[in-house]
N, C-alpha and C positions, 0 to 999 in steps of 0.2 A: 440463725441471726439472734444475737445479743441485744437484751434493752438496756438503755441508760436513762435513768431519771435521774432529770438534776435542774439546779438555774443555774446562770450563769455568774451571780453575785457571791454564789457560796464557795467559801475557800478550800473546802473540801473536795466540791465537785471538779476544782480545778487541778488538785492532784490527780483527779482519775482522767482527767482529757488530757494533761498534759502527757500522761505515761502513753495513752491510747495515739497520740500526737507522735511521741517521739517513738513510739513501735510501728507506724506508720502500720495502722491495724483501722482507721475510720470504717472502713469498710462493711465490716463486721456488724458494727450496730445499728442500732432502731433508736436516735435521740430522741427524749420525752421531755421537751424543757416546762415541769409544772407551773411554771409561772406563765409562761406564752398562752398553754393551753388548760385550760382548771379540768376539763376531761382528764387528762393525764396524772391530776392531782387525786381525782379520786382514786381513777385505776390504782393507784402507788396506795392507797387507802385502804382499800378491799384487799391489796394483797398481802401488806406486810401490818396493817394496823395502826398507820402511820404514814405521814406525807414528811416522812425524813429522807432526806438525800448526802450526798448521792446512793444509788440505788440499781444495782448491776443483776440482773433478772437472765440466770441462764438456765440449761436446760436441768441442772441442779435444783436452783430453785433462788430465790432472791440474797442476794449477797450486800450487807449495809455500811459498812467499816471502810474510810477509804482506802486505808492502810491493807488490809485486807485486800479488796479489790485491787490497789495496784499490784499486791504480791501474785494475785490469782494471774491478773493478763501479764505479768513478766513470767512468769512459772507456763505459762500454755503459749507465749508468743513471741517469745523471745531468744 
């Protein structure tokens, strides 16, 4: 299982749900919305050094670029 840290307001984050949306791939992930939960905000803190999102946690290791991330779930899910 994949994390996603994101909010919802940010327009980056929305490229990585809409791709996640239209790969009909929801499944997959662990949503961490750091604004819902500030728990979440740390974790994302501690891991990457930063409460930047979005923020695609696999078993790689944290991926921050949304562009990036979209390529990554089209390249493994599509």
């Amino acid at each position: 299982m994949m994390e996603l840290y994101f909010y919802e307001d940010c327009e980056y984050c929305q490229i990585v749900l809409n791709t996640i949306t239209n790969s009909k791939i929801k499944d997959k992930f662990t949503y961490k919305d750091i604004r819902v939960n500030p728990d979440y905000a740390k974790e994302l803190a501690e891991l990457t050094g930063n409460e930047t999102v979005p923020c695609l946690v696999t078993d790689d290791g944290p991926m921050k670029e949304a562009n990036d991330i979209r390529k990554y779930l089209v390249s493994h899910f599509m």
